[in-house]
N, CA, C and O atoms as a Tinker XYZ file with bonds, in Angstrom:
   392  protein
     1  N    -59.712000 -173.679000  -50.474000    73     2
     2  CA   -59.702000 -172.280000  -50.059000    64     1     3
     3  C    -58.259000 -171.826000  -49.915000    63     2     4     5
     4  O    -57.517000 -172.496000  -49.198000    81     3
     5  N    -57.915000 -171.021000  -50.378000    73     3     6
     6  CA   -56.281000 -169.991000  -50.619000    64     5     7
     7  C    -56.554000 -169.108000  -49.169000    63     6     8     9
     8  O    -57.509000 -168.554000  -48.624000    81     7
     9  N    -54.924000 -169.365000  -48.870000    73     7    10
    10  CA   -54.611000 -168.123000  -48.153000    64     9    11
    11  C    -55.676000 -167.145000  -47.971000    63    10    12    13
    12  O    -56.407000 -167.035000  -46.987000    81    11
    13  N    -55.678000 -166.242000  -49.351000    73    11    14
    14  CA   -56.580000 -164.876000  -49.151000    64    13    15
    15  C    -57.678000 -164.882000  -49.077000    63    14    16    17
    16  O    -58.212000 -163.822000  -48.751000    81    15
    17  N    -58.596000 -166.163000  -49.362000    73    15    18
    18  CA   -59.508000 -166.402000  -49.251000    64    17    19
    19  C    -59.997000 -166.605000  -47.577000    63    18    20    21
    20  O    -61.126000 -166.518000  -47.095000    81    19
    21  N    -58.931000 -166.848000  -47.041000    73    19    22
    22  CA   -59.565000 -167.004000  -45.225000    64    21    23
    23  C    -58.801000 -165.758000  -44.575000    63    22    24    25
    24  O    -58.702000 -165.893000  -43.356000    81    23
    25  N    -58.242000 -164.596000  -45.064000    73    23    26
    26  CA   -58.144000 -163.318000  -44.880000    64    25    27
    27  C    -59.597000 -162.498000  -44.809000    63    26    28    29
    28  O    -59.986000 -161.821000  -43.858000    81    27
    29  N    -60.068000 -162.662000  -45.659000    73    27    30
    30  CA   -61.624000 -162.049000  -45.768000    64    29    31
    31  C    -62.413000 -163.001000  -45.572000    63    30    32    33
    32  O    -63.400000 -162.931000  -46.304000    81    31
    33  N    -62.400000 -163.811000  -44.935000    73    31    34
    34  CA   -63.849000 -164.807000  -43.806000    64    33    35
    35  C    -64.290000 -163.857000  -42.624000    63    34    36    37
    36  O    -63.574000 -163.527000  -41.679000    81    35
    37  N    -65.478000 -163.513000  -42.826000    73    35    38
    38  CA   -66.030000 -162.324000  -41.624000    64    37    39
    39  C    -65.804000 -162.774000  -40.045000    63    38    40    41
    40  O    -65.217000 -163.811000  -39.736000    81    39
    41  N    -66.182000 -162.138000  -39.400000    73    39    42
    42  CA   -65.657000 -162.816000  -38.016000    64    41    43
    43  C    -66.404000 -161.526000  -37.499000    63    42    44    45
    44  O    -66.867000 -160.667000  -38.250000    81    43
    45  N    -66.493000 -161.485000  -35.468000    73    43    46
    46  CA   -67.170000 -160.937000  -35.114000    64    45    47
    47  C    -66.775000 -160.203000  -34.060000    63    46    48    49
    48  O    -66.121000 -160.863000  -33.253000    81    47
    49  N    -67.003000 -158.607000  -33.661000    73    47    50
    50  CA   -66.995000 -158.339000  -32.232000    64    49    51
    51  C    -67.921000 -157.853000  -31.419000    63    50    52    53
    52  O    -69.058000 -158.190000  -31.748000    81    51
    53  N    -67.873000 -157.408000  -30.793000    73    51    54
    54  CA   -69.245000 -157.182000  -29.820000    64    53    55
    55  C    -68.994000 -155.488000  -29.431000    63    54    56    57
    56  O    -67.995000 -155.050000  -28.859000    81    55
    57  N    -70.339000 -154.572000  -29.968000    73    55    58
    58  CA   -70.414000 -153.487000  -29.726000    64    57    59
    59  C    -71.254000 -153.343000  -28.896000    63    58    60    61
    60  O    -72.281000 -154.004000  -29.049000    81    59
    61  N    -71.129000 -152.231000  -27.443000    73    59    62
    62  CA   -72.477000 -152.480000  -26.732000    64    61    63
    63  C    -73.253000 -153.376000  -26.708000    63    62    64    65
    64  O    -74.328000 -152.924000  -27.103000    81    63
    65  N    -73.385000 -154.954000  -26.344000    73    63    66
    66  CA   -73.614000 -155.761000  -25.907000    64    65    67
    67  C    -74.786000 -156.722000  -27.556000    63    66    68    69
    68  O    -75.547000 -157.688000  -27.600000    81    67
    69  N    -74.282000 -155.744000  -28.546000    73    67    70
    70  CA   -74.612000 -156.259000  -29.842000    64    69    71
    71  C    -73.423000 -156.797000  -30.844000    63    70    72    73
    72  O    -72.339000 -156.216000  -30.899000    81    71
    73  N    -73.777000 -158.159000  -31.762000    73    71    74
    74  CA   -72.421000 -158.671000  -32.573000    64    73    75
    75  C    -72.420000 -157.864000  -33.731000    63    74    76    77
    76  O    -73.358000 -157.898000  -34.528000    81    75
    77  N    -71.628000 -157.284000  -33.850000    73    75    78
    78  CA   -71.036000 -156.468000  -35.708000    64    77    79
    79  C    -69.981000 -157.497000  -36.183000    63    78    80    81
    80  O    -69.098000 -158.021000  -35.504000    81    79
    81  N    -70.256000 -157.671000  -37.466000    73    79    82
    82  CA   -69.496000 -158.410000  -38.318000    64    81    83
    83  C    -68.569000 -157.288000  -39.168000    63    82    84    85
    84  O    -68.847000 -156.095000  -39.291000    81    83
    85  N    -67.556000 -157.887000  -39.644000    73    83    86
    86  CA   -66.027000 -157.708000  -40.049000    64    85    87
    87  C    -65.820000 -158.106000  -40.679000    63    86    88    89
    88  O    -66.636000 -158.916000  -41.121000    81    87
    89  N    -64.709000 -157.963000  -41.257000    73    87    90
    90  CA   -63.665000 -158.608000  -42.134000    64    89    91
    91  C    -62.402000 -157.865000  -41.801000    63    90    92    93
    92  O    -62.249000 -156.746000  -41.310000    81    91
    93  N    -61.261000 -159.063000  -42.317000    73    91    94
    94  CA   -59.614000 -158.327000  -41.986000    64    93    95
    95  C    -59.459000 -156.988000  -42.560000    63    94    96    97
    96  O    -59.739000 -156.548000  -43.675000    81    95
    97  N    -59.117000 -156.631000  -41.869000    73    95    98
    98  CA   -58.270000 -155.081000  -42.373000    64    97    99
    99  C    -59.283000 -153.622000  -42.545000    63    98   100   101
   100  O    -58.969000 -152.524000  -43.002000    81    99
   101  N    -60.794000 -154.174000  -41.903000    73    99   102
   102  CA   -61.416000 -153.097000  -41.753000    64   101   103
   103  C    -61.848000 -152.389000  -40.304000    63   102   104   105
   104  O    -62.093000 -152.817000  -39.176000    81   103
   105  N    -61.814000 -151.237000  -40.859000    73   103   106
   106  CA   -61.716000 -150.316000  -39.137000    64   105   107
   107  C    -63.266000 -150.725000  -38.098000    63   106   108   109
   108  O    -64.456000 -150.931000  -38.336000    81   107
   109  N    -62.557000 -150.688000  -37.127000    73   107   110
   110  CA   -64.031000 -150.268000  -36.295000    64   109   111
   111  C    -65.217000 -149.348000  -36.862000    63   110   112   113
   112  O    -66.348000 -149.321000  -36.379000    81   111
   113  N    -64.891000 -148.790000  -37.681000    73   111   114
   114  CA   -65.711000 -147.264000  -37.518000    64   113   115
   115  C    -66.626000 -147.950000  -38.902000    63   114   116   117
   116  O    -67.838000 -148.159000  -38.917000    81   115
   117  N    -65.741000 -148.186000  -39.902000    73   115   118
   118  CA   -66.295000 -149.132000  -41.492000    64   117   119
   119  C    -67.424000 -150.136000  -40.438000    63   118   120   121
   120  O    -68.648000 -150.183000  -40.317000    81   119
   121  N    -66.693000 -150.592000  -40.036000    73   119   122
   122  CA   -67.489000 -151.760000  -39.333000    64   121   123
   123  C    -68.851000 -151.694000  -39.150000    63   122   124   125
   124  O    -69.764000 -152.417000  -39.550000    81   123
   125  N    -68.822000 -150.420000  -38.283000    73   123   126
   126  CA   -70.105000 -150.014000  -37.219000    64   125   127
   127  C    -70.915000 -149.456000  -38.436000    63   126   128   129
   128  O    -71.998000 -149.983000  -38.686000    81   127
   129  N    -70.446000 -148.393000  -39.230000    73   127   130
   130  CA   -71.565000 -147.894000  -40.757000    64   129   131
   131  C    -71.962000 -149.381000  -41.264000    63   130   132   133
   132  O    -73.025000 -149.858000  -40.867000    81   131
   133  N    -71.289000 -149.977000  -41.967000    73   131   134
   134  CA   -71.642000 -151.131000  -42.743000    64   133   135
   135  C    -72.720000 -152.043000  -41.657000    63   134   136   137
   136  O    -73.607000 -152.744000  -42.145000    81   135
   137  N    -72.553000 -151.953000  -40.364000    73   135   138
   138  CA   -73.987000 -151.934000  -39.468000    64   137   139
   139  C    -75.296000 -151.382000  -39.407000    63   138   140   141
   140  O    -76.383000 -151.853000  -39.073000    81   139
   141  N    -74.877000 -150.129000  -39.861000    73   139   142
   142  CA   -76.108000 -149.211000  -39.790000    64   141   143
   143  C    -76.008000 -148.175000  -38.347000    63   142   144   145
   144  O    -77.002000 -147.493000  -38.095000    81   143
   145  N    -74.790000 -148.086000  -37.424000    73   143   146
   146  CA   -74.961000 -147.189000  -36.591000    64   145   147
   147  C    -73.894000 -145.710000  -37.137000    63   146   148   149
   148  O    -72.810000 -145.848000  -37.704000    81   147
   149  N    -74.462000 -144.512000  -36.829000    73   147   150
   150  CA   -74.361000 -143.552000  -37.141000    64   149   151
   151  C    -73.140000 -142.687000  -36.259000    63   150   152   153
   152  O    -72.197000 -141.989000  -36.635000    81   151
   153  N    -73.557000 -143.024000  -35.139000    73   151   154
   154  CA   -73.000000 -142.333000  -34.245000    64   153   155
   155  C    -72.735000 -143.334000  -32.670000    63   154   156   157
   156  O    -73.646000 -143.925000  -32.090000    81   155
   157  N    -71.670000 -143.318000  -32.343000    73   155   158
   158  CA   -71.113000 -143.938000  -31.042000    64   157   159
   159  C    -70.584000 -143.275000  -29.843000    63   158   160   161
   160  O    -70.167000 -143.784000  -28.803000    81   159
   161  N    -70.697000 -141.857000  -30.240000    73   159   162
   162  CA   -70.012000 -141.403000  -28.745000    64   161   163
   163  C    -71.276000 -139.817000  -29.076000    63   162   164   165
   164  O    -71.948000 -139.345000  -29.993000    81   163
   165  N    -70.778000 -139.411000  -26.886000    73   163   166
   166  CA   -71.645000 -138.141000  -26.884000    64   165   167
   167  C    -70.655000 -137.399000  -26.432000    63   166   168   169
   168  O    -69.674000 -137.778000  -25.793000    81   167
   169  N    -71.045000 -135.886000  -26.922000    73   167   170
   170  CA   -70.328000 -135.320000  -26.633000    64   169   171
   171  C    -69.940000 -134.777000  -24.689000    63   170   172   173
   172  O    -70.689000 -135.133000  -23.779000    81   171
   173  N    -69.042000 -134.162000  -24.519000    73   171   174
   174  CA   -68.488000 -133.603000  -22.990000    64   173   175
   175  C    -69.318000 -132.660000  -22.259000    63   174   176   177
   176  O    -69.474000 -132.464000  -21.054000    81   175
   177  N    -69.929000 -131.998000  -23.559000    73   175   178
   178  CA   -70.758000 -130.779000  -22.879000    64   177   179
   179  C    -72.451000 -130.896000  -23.954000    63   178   180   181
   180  O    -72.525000 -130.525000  -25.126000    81   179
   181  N    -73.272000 -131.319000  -23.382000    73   179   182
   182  CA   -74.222000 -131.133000  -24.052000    64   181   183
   183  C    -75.005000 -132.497000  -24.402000    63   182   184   185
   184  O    -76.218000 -132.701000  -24.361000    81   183
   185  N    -73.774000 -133.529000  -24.823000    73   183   186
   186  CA   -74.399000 -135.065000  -25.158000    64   185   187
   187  C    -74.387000 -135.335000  -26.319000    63   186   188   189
   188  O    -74.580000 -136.494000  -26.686000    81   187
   189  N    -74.100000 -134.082000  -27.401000    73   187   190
   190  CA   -74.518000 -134.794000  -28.631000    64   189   191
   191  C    -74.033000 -135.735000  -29.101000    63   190   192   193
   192  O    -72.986000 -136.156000  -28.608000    81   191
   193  N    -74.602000 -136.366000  -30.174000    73   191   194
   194  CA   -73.945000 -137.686000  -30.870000    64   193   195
   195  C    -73.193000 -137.801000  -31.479000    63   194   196   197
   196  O    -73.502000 -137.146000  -32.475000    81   195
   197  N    -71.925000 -138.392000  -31.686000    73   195   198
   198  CA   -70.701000 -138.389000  -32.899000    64   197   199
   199  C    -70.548000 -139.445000  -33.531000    63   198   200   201
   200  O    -70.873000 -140.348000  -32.760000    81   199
   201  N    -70.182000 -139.940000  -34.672000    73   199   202
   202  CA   -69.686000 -140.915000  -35.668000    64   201   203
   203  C    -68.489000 -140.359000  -35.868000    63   202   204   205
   204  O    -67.895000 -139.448000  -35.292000    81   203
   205  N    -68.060000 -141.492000  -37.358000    73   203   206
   206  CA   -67.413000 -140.476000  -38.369000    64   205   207
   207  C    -67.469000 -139.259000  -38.867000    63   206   208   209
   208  O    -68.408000 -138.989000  -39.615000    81   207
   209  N    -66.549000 -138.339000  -38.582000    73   207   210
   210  CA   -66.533000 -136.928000  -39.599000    64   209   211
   211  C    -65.639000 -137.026000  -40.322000    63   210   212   213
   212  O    -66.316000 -137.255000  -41.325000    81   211
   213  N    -64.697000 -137.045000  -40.656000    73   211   214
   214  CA   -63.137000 -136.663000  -40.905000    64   213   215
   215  C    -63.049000 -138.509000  -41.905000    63   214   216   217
   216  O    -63.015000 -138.636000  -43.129000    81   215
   217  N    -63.041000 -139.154000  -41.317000    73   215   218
   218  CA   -62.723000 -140.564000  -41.609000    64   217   219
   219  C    -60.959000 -140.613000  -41.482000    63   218   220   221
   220  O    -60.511000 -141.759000  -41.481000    81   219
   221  N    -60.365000 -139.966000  -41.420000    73   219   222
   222  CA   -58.662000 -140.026000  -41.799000    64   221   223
   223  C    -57.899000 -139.773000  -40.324000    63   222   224   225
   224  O    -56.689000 -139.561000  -40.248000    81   223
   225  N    -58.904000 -139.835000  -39.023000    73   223   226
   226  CA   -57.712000 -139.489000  -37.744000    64   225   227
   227  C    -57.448000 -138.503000  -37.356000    63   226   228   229
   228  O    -56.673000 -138.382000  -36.407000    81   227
   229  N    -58.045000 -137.415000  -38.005000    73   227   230
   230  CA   -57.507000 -135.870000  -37.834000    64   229   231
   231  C    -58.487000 -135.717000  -36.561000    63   230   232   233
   232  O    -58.033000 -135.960000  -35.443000    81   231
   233  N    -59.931000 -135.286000  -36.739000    73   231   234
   234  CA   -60.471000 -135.152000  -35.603000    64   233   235
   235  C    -60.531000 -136.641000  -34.401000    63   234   236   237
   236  O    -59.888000 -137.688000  -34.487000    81   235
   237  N    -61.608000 -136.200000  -33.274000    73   235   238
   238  CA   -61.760000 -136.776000  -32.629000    64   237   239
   239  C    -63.057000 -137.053000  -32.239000    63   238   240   241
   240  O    -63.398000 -137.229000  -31.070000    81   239
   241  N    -64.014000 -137.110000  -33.507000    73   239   242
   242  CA   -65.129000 -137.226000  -33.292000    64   241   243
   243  C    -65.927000 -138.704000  -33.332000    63   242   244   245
   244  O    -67.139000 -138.913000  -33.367000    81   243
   245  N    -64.966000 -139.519000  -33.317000    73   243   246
   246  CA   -65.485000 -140.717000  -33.622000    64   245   247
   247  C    -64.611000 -142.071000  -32.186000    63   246   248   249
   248  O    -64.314000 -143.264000  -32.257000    81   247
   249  N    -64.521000 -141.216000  -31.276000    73   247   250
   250  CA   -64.025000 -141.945000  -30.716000    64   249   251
   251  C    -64.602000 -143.244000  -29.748000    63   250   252   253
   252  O    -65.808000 -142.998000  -29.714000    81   251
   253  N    -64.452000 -144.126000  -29.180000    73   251   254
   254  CA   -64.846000 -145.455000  -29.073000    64   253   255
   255  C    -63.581000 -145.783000  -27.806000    63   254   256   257
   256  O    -62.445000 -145.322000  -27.922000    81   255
   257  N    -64.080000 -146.791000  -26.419000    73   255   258
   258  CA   -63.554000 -147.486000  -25.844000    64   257   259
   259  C    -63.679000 -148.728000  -26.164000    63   258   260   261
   260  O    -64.759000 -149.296000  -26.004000    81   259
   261  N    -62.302000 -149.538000  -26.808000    73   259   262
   262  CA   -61.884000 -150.879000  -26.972000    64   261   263
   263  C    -61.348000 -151.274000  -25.980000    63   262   264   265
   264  O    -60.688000 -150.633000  -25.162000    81   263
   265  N    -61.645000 -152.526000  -26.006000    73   263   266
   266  CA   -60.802000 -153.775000  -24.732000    64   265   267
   267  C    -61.105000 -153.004000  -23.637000    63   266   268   269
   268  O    -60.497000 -153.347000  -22.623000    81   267
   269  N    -62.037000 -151.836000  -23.488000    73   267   270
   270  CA   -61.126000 -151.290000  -21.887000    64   269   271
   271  C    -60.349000 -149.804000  -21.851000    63   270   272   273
   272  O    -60.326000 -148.831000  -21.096000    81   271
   273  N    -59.692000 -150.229000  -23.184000    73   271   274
   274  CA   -58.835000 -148.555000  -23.420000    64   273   275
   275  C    -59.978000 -147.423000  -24.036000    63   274   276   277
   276  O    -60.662000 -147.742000  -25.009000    81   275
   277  N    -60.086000 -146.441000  -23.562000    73   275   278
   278  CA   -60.742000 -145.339000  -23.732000    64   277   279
   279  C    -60.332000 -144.559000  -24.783000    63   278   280   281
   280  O    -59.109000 -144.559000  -24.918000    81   279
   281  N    -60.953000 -143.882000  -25.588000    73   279   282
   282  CA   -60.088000 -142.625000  -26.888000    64   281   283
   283  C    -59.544000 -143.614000  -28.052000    63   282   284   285
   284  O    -58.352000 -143.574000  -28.356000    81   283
   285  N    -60.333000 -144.398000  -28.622000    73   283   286
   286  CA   -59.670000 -144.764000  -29.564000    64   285   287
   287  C    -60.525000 -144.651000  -30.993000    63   286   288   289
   288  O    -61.611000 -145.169000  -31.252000    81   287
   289  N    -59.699000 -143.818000  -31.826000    73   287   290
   290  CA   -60.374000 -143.767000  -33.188000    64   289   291
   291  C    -60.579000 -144.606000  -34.094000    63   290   292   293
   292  O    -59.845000 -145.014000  -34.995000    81   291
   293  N    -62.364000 -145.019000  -33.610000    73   291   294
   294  CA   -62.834000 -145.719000  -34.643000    64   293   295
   295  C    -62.807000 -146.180000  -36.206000    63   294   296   297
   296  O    -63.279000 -147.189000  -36.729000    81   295
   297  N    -61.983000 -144.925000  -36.850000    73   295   298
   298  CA   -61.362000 -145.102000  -37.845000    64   297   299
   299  C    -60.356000 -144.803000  -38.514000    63   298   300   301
   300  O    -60.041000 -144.357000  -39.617000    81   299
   301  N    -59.668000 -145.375000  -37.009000    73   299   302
   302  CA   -57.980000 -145.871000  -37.749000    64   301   303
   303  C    -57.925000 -147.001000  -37.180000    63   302   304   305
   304  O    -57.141000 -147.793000  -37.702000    81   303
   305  N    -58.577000 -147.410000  -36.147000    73   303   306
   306  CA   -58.411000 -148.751000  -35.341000    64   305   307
   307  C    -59.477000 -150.268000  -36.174000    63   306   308   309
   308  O    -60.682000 -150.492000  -36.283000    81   307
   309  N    -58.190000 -151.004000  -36.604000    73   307   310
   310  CA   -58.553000 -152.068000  -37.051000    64   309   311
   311  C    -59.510000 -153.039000  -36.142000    63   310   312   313
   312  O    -59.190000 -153.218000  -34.967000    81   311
   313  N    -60.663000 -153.656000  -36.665000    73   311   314
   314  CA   -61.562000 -154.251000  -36.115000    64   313   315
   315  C    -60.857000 -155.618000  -35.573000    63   314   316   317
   316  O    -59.691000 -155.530000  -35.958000    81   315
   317  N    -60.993000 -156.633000  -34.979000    73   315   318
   318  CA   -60.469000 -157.778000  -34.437000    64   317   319
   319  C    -61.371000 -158.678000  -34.142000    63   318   320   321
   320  O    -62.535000 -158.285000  -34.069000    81   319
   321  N    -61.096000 -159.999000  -33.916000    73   319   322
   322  CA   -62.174000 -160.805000  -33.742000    64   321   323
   323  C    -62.188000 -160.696000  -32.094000    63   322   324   325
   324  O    -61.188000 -160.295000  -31.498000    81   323
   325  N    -63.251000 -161.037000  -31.484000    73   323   326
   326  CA   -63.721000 -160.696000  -30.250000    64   325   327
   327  C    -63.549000 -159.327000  -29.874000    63   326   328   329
   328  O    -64.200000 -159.100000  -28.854000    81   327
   329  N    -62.904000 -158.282000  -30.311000    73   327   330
   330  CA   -62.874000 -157.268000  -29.624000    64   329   331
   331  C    -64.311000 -156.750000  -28.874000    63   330   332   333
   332  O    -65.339000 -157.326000  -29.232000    81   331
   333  N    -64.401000 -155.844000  -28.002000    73   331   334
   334  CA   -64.858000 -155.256000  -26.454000    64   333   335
   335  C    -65.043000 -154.097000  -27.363000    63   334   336   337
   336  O    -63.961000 -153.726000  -27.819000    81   335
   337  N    -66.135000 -153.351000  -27.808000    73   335   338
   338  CA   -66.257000 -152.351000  -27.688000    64   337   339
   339  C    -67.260000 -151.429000  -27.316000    63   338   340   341
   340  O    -68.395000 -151.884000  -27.456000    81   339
   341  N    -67.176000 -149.937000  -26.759000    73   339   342
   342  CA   -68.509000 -149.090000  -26.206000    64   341   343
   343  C    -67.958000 -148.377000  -26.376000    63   342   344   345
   344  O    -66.752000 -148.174000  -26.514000    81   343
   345  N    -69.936000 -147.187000  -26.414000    73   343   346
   346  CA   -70.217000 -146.307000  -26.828000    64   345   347
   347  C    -68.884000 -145.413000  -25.341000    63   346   348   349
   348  O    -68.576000 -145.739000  -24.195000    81   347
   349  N    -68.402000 -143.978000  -26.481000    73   347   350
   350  CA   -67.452000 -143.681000  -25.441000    64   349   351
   351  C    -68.385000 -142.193000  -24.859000    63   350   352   353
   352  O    -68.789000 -141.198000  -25.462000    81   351
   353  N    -68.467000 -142.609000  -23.473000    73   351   354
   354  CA   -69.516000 -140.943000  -23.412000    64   353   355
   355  C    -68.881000 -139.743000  -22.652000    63   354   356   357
   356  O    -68.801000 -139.922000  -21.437000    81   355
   357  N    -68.549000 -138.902000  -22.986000    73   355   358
   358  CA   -67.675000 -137.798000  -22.284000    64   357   359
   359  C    -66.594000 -137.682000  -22.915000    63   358   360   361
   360  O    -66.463000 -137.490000  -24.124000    81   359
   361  N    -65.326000 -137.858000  -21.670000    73   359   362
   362  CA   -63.737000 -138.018000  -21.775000    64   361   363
   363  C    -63.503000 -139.473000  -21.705000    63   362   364   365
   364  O    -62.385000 -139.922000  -21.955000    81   363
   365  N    -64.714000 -140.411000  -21.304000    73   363   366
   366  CA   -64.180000 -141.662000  -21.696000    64   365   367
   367  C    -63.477000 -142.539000  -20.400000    63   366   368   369
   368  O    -63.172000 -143.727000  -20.509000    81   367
   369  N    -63.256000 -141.642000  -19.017000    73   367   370
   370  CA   -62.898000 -141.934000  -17.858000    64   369   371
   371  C    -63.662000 -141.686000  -16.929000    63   370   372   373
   372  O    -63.207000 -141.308000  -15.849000    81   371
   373  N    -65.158000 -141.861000  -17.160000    73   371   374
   374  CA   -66.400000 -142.061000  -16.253000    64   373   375
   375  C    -66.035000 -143.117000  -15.253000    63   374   376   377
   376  O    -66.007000 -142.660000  -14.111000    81   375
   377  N    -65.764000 -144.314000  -15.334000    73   375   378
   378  CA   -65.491000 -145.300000  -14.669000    64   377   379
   379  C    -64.829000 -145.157000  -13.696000    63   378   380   381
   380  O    -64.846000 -146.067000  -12.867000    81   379
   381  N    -63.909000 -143.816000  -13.419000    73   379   382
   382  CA   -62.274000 -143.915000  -12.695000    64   381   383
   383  C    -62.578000 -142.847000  -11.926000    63   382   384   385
   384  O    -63.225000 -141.836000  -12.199000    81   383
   385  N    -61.839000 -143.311000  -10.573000    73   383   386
   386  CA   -62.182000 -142.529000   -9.581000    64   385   387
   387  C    -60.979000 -141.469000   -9.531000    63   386   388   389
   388  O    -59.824000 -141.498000   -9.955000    81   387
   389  N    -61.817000 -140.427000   -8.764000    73   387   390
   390  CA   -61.231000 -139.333000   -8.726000    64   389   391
   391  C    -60.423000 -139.217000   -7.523000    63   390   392
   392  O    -59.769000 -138.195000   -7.315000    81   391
């Protein structure tokens, strides 16, 4: 097995308390479609559901809490092995006291 060959060996992280499989150099957001989920966050006012729109970073409709950090775009943010991730609901600072 070459180098590039154990570059693309899948590996795994944990979304909402489910495993999504990976490979190097693909986003969270690739990740979660090539899963079959559509949508990961609700919206601030109302609840609705968001995924990908945009795919390129411009909006903010696809956003996702990793490790812990809140607001992060699912597709610009490279997937990792073990990474922590959840559905982000609101502003994403539900947890934190006021």
């Amino acid at each position: 097995m070459s180098a590039g060959d154990e570059a693309q060996l899948p590996f795994q992280f944990r979304f909402d308390e489910r495993t999504i499989d990976a490979t190097a150099g693909q986003t969270i957001g690739a990740a979660l479609i090539a899963a079959g989920h559509r949508s990961w966050r609700r919206t601030r006012v109302g609840g609705a559901p968001r995924g990908v729109f945009c795919g390129i970073g411009v909006c903010f409709d696809c956003l996702v809490t990793v490790n812990g950090q809140p607001n992060q775009r699912a597709c610009l943010v490279e997937a990792a092995p073990g990474d922590r991730v959840r559905t982000q609901e609101g502003a994403g600072h539900d947890d934190l006291a006021c």
